[in-house]
Backbone of each chain as ProteinMPNN parsed JSONL, in Angstrom:
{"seq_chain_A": "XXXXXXXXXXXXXXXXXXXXXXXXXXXXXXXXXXXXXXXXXXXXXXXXXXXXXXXXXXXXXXXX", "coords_chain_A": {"N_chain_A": [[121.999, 132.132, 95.121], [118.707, 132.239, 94.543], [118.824, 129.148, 94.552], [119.334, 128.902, 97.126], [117.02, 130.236, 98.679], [115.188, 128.829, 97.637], [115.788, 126.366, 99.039], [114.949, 127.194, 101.373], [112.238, 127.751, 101.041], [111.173, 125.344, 100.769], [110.838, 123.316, 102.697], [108.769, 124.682, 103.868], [106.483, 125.183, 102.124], [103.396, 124.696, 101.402], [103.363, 122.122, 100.05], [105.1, 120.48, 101.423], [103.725, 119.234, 103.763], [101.717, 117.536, 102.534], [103.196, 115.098, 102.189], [104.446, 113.76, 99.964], [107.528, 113.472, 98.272], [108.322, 116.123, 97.166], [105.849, 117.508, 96.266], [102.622, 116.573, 96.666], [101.454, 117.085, 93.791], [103.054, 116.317, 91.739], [105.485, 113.59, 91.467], [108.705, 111.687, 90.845], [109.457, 108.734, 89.272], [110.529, 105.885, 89.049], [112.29, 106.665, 86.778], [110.371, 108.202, 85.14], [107.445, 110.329, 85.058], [104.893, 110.88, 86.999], [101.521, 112.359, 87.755], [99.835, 112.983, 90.311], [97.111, 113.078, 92.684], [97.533, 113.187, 96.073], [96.528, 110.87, 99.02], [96.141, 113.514, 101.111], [96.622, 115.707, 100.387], [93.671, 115.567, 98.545], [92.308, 115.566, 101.112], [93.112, 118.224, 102.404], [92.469, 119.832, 100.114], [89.064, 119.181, 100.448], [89.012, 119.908, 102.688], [89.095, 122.971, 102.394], [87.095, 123.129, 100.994], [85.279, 122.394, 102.582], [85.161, 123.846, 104.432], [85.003, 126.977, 102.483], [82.036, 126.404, 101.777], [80.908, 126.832, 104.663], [81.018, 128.941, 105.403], [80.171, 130.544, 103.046], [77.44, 129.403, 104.244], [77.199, 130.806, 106.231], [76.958, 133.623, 105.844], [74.636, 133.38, 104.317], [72.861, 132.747, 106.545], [72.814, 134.828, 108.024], [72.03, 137.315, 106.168], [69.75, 137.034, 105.954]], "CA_chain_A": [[121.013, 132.915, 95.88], [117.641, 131.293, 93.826], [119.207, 128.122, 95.33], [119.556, 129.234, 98.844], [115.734, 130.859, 98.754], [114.428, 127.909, 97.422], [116.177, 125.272, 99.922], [114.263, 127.653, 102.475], [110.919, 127.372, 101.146], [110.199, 124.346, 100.122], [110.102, 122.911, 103.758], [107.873, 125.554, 104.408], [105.701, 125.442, 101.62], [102.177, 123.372, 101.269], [103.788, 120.464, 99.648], [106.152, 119.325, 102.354], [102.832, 118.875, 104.505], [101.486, 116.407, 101.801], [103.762, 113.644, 102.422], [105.159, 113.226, 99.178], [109.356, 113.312, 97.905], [108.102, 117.221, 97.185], [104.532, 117.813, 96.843], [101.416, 116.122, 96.044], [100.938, 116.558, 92.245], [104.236, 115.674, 91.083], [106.971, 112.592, 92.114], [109.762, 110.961, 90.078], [109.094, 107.052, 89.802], [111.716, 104.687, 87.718], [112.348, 107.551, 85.561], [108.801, 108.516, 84.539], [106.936, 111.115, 85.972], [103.649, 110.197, 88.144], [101.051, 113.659, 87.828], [98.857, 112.955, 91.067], [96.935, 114.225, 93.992], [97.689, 112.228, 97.175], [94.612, 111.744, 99.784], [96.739, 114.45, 102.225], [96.288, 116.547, 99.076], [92.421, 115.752, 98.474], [92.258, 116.226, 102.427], [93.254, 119.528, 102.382], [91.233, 120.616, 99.461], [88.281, 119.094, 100.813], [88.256, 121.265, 103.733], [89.205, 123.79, 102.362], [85.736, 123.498, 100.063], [83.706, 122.652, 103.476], [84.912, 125.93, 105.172], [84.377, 127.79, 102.045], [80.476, 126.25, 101.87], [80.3, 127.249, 105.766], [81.076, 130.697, 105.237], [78.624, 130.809, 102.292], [76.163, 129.565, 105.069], [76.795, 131.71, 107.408], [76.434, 134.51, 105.024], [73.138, 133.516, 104.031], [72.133, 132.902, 107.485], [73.091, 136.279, 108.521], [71.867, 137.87, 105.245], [68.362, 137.218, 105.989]], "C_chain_A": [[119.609, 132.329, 95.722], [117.902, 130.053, 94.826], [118.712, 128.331, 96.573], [117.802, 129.536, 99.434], [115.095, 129.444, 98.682], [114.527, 126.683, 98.136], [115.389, 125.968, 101.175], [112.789, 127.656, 102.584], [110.275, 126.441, 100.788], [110.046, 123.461, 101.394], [109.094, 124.11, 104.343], [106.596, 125.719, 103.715], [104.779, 124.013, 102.166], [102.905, 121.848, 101.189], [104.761, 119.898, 100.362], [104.905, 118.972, 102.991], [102.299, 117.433, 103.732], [101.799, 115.381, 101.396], [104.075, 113.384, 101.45], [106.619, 113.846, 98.934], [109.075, 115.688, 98.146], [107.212, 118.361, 96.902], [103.507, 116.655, 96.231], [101.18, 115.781, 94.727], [101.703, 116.326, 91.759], [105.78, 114.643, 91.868], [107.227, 112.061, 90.869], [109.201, 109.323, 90.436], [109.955, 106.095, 88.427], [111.867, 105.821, 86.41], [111.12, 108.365, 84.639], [108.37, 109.611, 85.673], [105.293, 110.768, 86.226], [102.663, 111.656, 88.413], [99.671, 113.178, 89.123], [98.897, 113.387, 92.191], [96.535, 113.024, 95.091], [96.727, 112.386, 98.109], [95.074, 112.859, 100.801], [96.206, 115.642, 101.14], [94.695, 116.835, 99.077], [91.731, 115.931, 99.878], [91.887, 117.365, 102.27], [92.332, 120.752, 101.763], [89.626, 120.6, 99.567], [87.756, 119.814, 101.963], [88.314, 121.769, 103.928], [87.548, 124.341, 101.574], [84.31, 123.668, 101.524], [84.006, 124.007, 104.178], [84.551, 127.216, 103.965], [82.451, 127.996, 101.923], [79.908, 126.873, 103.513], [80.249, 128.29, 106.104], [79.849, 131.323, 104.549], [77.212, 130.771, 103.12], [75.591, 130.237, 106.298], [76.513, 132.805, 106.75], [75.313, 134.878, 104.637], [72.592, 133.601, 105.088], [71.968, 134.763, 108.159], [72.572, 137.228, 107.594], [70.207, 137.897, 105.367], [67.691, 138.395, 107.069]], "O_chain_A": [[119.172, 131.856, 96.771], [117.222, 129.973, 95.849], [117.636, 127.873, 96.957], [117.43, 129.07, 100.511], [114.519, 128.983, 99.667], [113.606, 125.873, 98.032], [115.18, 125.175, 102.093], [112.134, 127.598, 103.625], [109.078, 126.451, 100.5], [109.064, 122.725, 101.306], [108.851, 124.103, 105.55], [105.645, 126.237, 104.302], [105.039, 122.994, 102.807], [102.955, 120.881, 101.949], [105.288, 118.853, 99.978], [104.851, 117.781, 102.685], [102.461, 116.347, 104.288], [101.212, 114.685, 100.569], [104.216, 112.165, 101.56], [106.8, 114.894, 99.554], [109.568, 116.363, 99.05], [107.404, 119.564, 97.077], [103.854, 115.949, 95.284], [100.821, 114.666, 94.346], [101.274, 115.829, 90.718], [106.728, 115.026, 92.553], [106.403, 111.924, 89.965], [108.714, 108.877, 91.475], [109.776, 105.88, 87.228], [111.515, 105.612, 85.249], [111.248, 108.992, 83.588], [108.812, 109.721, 86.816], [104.655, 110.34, 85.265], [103.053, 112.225, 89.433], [98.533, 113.069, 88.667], [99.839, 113.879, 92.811], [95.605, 112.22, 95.034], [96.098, 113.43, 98.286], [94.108, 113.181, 101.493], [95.261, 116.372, 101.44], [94.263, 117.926, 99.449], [90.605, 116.43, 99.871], [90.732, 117.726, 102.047], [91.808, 121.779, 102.194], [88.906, 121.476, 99.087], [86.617, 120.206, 102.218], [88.029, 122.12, 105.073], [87.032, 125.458, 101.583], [83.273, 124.319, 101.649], [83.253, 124.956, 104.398], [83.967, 128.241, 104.317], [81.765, 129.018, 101.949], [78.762, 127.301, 103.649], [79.541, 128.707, 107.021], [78.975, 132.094, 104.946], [76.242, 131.517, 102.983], [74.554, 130.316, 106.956], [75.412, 133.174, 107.16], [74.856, 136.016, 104.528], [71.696, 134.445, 105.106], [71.057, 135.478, 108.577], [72.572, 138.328, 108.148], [69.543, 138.795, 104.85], [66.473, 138.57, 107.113]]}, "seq_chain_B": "XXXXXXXXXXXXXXXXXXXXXXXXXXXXXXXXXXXXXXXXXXXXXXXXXXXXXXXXXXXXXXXXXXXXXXXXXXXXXXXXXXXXXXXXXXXXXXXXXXXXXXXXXXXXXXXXXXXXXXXXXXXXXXXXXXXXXXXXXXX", "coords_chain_B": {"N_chain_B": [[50.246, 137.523, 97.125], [52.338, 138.588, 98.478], [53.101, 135.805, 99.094], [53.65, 134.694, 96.939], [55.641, 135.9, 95.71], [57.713, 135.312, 97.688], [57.599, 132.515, 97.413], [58.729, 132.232, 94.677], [61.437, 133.166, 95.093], [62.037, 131.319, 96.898], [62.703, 129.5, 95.138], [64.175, 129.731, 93.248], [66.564, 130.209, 94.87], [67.139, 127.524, 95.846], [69.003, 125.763, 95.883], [70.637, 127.39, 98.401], [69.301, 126.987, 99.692], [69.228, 124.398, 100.941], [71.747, 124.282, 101.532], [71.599, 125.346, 104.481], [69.306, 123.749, 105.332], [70.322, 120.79, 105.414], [73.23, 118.213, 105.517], [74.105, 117.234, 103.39], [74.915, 118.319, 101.173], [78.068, 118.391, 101.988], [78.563, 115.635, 100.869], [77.931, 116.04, 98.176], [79.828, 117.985, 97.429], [82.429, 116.52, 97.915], [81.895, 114.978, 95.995], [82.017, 116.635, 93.771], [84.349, 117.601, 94.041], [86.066, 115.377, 92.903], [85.148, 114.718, 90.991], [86.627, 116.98, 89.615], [89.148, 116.863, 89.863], [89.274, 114.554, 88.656], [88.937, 115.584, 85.731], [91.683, 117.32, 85.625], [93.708, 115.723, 86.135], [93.047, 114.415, 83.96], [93.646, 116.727, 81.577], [96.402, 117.001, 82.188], [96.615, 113.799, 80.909], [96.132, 114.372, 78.509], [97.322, 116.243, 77.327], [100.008, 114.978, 77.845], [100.142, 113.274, 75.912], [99.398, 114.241, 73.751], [102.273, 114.718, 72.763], [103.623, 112.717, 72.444], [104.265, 111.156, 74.581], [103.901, 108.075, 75.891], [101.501, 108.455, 78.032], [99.582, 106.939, 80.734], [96.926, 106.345, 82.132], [95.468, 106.336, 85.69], [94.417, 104.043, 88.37], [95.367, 104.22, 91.62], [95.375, 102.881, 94.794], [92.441, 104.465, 95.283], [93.121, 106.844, 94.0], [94.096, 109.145, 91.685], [96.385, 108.812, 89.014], [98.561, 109.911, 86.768], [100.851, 108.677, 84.38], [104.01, 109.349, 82.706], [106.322, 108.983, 80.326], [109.832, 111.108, 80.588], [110.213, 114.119, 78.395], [111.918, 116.672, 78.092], [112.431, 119.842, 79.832], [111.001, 121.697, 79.151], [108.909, 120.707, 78.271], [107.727, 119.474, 80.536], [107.096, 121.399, 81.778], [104.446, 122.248, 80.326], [102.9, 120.47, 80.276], [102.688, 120.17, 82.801], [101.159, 122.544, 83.747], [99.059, 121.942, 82.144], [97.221, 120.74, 83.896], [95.739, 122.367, 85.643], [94.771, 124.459, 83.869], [93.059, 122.828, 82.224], [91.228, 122.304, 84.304], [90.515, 125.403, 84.379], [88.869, 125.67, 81.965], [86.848, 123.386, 82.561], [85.771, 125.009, 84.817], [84.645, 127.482, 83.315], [83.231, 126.497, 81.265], [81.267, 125.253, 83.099], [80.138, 127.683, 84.541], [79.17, 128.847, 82.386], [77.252, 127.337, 81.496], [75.973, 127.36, 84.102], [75.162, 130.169, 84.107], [73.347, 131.0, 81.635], [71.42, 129.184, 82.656], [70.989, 129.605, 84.532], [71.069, 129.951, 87.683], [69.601, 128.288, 89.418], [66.695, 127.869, 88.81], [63.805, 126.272, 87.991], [64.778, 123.92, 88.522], [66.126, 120.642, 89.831], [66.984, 121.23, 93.171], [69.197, 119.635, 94.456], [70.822, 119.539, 91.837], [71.332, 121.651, 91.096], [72.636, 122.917, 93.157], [75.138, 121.013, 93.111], [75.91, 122.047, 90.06], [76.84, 124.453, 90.906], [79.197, 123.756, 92.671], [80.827, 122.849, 90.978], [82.15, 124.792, 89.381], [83.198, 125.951, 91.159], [84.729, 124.229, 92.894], [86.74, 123.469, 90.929], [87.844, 125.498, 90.328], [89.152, 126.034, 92.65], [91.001, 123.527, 92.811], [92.446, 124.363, 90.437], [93.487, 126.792, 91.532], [94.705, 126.387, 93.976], [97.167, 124.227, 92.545], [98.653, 125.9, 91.237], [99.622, 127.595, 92.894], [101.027, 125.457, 94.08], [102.888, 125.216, 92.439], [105.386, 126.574, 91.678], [106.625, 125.177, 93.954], [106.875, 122.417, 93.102], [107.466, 119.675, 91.599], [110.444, 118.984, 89.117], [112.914, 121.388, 90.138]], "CA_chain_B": [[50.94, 138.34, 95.624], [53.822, 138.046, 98.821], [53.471, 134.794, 99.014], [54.05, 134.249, 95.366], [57.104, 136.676, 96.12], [58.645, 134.513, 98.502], [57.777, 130.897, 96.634], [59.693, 132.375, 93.674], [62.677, 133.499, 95.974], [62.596, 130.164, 97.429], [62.734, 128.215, 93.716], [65.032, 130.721, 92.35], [67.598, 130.233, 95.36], [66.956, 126.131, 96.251], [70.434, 125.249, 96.273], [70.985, 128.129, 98.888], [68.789, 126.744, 101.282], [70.137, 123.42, 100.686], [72.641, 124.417, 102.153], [70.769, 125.388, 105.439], [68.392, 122.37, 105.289], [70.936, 119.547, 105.666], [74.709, 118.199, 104.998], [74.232, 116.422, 101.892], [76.161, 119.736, 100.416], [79.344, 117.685, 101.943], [78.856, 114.765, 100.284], [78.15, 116.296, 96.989], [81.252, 119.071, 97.279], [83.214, 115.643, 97.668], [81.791, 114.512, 94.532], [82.543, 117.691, 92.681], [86.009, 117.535, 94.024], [86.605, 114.373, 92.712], [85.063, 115.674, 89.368], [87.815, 118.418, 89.499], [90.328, 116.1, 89.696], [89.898, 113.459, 87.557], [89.337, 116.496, 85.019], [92.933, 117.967, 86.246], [94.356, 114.517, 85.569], [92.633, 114.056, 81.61], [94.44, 117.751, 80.99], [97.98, 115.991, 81.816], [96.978, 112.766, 80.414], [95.973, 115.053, 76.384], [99.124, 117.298, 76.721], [101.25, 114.318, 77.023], [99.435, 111.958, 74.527], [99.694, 115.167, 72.116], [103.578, 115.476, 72.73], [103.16, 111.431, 72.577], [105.157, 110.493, 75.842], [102.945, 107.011, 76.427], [100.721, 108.393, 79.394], [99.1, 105.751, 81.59], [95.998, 107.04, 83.11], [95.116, 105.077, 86.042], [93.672, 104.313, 89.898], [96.166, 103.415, 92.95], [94.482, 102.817, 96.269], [91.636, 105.774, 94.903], [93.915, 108.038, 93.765], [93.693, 109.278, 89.967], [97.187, 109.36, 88.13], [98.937, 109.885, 84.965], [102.166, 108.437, 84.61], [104.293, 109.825, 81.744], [107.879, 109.545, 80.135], [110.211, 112.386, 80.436], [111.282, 114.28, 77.262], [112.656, 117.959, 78.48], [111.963, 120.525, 81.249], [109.821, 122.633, 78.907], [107.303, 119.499, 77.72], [107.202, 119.152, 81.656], [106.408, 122.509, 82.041], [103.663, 122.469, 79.661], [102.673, 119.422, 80.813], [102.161, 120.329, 84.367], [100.267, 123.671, 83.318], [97.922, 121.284, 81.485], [96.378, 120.433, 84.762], [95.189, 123.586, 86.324], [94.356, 125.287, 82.45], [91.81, 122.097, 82.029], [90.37, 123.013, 85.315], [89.693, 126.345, 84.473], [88.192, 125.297, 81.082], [86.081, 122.825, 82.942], [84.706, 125.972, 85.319], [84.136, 128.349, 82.841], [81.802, 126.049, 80.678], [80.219, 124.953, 84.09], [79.83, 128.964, 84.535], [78.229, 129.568, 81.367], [75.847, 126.596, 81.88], [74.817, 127.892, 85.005], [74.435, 131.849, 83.842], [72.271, 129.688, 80.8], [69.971, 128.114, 83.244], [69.832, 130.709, 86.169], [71.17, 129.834, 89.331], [68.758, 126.964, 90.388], [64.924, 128.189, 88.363], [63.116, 125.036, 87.056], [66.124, 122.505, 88.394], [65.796, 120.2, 91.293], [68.121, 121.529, 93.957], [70.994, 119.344, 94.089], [71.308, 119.838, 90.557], [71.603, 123.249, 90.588], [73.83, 122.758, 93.953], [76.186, 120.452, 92.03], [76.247, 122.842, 88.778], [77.434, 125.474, 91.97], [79.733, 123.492, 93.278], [81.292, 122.016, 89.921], [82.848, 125.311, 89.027], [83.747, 126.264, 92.659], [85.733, 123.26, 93.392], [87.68, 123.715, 89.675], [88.789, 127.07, 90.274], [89.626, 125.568, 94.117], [91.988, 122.979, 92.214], [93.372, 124.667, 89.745], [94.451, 127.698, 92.051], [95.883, 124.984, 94.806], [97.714, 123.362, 92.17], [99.184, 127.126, 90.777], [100.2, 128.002, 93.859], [102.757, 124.914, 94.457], [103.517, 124.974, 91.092], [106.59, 126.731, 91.777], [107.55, 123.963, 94.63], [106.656, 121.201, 92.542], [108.981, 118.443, 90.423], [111.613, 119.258, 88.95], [112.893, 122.78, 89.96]], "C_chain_B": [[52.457, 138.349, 97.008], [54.265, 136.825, 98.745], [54.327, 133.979, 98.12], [54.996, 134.894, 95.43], [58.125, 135.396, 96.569], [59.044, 132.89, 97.932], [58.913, 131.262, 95.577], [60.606, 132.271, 94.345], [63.067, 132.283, 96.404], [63.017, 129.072, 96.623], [63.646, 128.64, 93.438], [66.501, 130.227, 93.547], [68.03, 128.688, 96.596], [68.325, 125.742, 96.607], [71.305, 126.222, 97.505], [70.542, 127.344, 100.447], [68.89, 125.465, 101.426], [71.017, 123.034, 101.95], [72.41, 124.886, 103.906], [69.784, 123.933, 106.133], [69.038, 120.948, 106.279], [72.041, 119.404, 105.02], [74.838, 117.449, 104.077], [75.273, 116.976, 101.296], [77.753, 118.653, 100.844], [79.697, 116.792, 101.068], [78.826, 115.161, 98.446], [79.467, 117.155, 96.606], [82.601, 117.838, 97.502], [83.184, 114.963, 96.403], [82.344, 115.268, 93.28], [83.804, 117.989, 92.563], [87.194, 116.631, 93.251], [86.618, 114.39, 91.243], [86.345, 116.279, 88.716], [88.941, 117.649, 89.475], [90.676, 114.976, 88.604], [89.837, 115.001, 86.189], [91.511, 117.216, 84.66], [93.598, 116.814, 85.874], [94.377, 114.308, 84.123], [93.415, 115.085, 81.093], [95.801, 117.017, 81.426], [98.126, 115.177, 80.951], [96.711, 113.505, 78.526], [97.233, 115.595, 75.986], [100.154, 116.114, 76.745], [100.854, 113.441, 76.482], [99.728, 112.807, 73.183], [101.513, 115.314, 72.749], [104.238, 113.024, 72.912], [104.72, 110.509, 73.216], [104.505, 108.897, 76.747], [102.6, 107.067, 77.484], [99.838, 106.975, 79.91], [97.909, 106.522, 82.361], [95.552, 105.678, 84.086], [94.75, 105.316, 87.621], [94.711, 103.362, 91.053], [95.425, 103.804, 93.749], [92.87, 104.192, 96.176], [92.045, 106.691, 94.251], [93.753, 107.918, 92.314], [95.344, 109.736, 89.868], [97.477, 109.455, 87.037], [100.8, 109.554, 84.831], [102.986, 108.423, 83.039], [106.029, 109.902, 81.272], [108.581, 111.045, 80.019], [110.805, 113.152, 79.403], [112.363, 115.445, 77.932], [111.904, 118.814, 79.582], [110.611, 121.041, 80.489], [108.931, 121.706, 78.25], [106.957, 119.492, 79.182], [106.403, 120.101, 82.145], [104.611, 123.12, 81.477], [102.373, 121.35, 80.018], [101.796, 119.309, 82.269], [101.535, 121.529, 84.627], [99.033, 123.295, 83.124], [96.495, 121.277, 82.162], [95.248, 121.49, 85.205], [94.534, 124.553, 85.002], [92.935, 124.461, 82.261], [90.43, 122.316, 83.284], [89.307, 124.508, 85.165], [88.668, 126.438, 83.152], [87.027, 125.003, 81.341], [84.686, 123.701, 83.849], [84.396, 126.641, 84.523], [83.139, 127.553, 82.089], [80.756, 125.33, 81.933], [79.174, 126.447, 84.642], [78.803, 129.004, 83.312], [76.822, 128.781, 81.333], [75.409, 127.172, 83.173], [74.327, 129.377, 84.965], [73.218, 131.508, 82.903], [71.338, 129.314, 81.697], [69.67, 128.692, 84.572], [70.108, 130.196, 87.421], [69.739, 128.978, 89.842], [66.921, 126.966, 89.648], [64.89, 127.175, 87.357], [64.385, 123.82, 87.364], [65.898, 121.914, 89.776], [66.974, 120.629, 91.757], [69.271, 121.292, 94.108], [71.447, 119.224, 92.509], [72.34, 120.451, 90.526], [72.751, 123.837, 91.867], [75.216, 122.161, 93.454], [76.915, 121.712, 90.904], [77.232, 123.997, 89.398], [79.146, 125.148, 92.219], [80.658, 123.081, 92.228], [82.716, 123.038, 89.737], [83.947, 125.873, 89.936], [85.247, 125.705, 93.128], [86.636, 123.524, 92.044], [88.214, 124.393, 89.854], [90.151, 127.003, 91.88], [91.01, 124.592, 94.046], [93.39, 123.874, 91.627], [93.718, 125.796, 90.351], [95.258, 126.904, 93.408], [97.272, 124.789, 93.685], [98.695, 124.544, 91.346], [100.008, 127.714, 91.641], [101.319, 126.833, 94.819], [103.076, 124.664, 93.217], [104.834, 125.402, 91.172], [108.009, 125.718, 93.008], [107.346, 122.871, 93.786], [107.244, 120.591, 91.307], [109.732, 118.966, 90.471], [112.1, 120.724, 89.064], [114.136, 123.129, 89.365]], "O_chain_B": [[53.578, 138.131, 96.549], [55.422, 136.529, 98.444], [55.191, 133.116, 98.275], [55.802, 134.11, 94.929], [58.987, 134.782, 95.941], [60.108, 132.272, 97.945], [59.967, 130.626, 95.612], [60.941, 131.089, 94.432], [64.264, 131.993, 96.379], [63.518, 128.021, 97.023], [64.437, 127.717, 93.243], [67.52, 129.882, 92.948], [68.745, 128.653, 97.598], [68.595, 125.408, 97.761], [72.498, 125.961, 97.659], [71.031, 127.189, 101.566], [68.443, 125.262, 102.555], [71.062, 122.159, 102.815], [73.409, 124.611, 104.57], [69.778, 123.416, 107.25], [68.595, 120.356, 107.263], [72.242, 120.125, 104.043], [75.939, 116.909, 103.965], [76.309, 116.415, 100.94], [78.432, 118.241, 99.904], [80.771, 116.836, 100.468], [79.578, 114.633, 97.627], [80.054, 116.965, 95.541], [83.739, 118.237, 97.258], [84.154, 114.473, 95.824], [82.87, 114.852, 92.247], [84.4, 118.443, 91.586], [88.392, 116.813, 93.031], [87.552, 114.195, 90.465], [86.868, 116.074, 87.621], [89.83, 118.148, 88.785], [91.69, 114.634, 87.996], [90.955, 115.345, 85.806], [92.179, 117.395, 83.641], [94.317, 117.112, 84.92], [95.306, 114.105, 83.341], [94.054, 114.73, 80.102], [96.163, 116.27, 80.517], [99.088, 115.189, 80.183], [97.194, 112.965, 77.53], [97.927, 115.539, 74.971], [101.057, 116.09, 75.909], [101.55, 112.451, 76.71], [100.094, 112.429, 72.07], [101.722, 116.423, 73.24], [105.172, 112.488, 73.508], [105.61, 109.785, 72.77], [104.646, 108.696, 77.954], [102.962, 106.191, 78.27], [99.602, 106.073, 79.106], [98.213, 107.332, 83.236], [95.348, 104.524, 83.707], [94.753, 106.438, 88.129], [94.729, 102.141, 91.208], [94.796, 104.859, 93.668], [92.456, 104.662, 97.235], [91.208, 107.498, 93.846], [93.375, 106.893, 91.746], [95.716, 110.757, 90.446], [96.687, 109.093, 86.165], [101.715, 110.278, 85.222], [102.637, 107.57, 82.223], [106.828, 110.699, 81.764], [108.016, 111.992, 79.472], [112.023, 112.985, 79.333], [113.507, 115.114, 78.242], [110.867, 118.421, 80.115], [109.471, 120.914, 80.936], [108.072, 122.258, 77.563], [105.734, 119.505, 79.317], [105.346, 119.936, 82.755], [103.876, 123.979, 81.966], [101.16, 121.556, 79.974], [100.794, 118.703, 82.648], [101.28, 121.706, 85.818], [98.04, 123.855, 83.591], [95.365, 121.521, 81.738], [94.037, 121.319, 85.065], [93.735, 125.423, 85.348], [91.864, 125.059, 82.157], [89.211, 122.429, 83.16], [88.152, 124.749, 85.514], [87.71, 127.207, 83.232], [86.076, 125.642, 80.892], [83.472, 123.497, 83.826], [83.195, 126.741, 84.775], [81.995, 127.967, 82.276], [79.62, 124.94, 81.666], [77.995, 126.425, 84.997], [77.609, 129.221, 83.519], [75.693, 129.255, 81.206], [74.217, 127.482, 83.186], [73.352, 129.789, 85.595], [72.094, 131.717, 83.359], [70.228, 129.115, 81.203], [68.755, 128.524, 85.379], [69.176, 130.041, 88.211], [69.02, 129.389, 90.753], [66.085, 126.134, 89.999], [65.535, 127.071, 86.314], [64.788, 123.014, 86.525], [65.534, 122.598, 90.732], [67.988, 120.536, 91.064], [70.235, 122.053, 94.028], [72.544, 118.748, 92.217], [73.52, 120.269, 90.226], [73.497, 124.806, 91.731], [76.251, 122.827, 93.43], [78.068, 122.142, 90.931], [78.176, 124.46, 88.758], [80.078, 125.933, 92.045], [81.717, 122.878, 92.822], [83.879, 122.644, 89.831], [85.115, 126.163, 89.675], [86.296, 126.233, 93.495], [87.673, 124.005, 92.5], [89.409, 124.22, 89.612], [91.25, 127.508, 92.107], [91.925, 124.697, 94.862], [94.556, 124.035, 91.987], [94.63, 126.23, 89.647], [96.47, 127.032, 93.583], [98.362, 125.225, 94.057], [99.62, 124.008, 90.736], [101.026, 128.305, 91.279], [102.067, 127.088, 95.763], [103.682, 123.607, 93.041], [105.631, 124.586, 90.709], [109.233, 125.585, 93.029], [108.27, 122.134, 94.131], [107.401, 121.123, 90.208], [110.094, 119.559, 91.487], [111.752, 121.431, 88.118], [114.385, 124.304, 89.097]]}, "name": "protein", "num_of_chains": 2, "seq": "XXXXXXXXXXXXXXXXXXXXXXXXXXXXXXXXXXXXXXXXXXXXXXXXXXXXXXXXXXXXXXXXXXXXXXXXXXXXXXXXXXXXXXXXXXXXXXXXXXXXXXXXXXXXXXXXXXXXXXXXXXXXXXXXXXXXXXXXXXXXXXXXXXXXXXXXXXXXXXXXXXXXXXXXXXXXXXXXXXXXXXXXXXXXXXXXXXXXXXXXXXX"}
């Protein structure tokens, strides 16, 4: 059941978008594990930071 | 005596209007991101140096990794916690320095924009990186 749930969300989650085996901060590599953030990854979080700063500025603009 | 009102208001909240002014704010919230990450990387590369799996810290095409032998699920687990725990480490002493020094009074602007943005982007990481934690490696 766990199984079955989890074969359903993991093409659905974030980390299939991020182009790696099964997300961004973690892939398998010759037996070793590889802890990084791919640029689809630093993409993402990058604009997720400029829409949070453009909110902030609309906030202020509107706040005055 | 408004004037002197408003000058304060405008020293006191520099990194606000900053942000109004001009898009520098991008280029620095890319800097702070990048901050946040190599941070997020050094917490992998300590937890497995202390559990002494010969990490590799290192730079492909820009990218910051840590490349680490495998002992068991629960070193991985601890391991891949590391990341997002150092993050929030990294914001809360960026927090306390900026409750310490006041939201932007007596600091040149992008300082005190940076110091903003430092803890922002950390917390921005390490809840990203919490929230595919349950899709991510080995499940």
């Amino acid at each position: 059941m766990i199984k079955t749930i989890k074969k359903l969300l993991i093409p659905l989650s974030l980390s299939s978008l991020t182009g790696c085996d099964m997300t961004g901060l973690v892939v398998k590599d010759e037996g070793k594990i590889v802890y990084t953030f791919t640029w689809t990854t630093i993409l993402i979080l990058f604009v997720a930071t400029i829409i949070i700063l453009w909110l902030i500025r609309y906030y202020i603009k509107n706040a005055k | 005596m408004q004037n002197k009102k408003e000058a304060a208001y405008f020293h006191a909240n520099k990194w606000k209007h900053l942000l109004l002014l001009d898009y520098n704010y991008i280029l620095i919230s890319l800097l702070a991101l990048l901050i946040a990450i190599f941070f997020h990387e050094l917490g992998h590369y300590l937890a497995a140096f202390y559990y002494d799996l010969n990490p590799i810290f290192g730079i492909n095409l820009g990218t910051i990794y840590v490349k680490t032998n495998f002992l068991d699920l629960r070193t991985h687990e601890i391991i891949s916690h590391a990341g997002p725990i150092m993050n929030l480490v990294v914001a809360s002493f960026a927090l306390i320095l900026l409750y310490i020094r006041g939201y932007g009074c007596n600091m040149h602007g992008y300082y005190s924009l940076t110091l903003f943005l430092i803890p922002m982007t950390n917390l921005l990481v390490a809840l990203f990186s919490l929230i595919l934690f349950p899709f991510s490696g080995i499940l």
